[in-house]
N, C-alpha and C positions, 0 to 999 in steps of 0.2 A: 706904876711909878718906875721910872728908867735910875742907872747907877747916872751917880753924878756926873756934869761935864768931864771934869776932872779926870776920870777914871776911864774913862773912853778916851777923851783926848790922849790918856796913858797907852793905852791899850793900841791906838792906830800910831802912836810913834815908837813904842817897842816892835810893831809889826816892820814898822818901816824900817829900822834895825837891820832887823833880824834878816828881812828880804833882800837887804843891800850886800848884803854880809854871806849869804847862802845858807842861813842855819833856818830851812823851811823844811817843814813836813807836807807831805802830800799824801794826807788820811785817803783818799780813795785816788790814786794815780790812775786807774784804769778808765772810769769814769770822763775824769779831767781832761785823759786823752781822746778819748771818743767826743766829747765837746770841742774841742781846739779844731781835731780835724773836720768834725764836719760846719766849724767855720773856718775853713782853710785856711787853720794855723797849724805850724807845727811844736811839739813840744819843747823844742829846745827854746821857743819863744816866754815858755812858762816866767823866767825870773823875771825879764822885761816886762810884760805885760802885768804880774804881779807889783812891781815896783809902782808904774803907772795908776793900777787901781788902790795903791794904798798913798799916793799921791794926791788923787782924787776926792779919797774920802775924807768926812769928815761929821762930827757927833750926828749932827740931823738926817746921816743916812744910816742912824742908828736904829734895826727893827727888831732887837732882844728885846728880852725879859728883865726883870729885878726882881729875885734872883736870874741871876744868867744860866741858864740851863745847863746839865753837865751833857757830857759828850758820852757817847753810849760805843763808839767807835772804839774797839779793842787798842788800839794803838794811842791814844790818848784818852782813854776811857778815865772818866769820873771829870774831866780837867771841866772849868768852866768855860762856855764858849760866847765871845759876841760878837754877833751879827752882821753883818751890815751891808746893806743891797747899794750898788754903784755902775757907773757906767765908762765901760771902755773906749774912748775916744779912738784908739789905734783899730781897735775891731769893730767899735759901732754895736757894740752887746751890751746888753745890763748883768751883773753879776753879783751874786749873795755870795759872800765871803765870811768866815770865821774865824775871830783870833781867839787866840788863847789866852 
C-alpha cells in the first residue's frame, strides 16, 4: 500500500519549494558529482536541473514504500524518505530522487 495521493502530492511541492528557494541538501555531493560529469554536466547545473525534475514529477512516479523507509545516511539519518524515479528532459537521463 503506497501513502496517499495527498501526501506525495505534499511531499513533490514542498521539494519544489525548497529547490526554488536553495534550501537543498546533497546527502552524497560526491557521487552526484561524478554522475553529472560523466553526463557532461556540470555541477553548478545541480539546482536547475533539480528544479526541472521536481517539475516533472508526479504521484505515479512514486516507487516507495508505506511506511516510507528511514534514511540511514548520517546527515539526515532516521528522516523518512520518498522516492521517486523521473526523467530529465534537459539531459535525456532517468533519475530516482528522494524527498524528505
Amino acid at each position: 500500500m503506497l501513502p496517499s495521493r495527498k501526501t506525495i502530492i505534499g511531499k513533490i511541492t514542498l521539494a519544489q519549494k525548497a529547490s526554488k528557494s536553495g534550501d537543498i541538501v546533497l546527502v552524497t555531493p560526491d557521487i552526484i558529482a561524478a554522475d553529472l560529469i560523466e553526463l557532461g554536466r556540470n555541477v553548478n547545473e545541480i539546482p536547475h536541473i533539480l528544479c526541472e525534475l521536481l517539475e516533472n514529477t508526479n504521484p505515479d512516479d512514486y516507487m516507495g514504500t508505506r511506511p516510507a523507509q528511514r534514511s540511514y545516511e548520517p546527515a539526515i539519518s532516521g528522516c523518512e524518505l520518498y522516492a521517486f524515479k523521473t526523467t530529465s528532459k534537459t539531459i535525456g537521463a532517468k533519475f530516482i530522487i528522494n524527498l524528505q
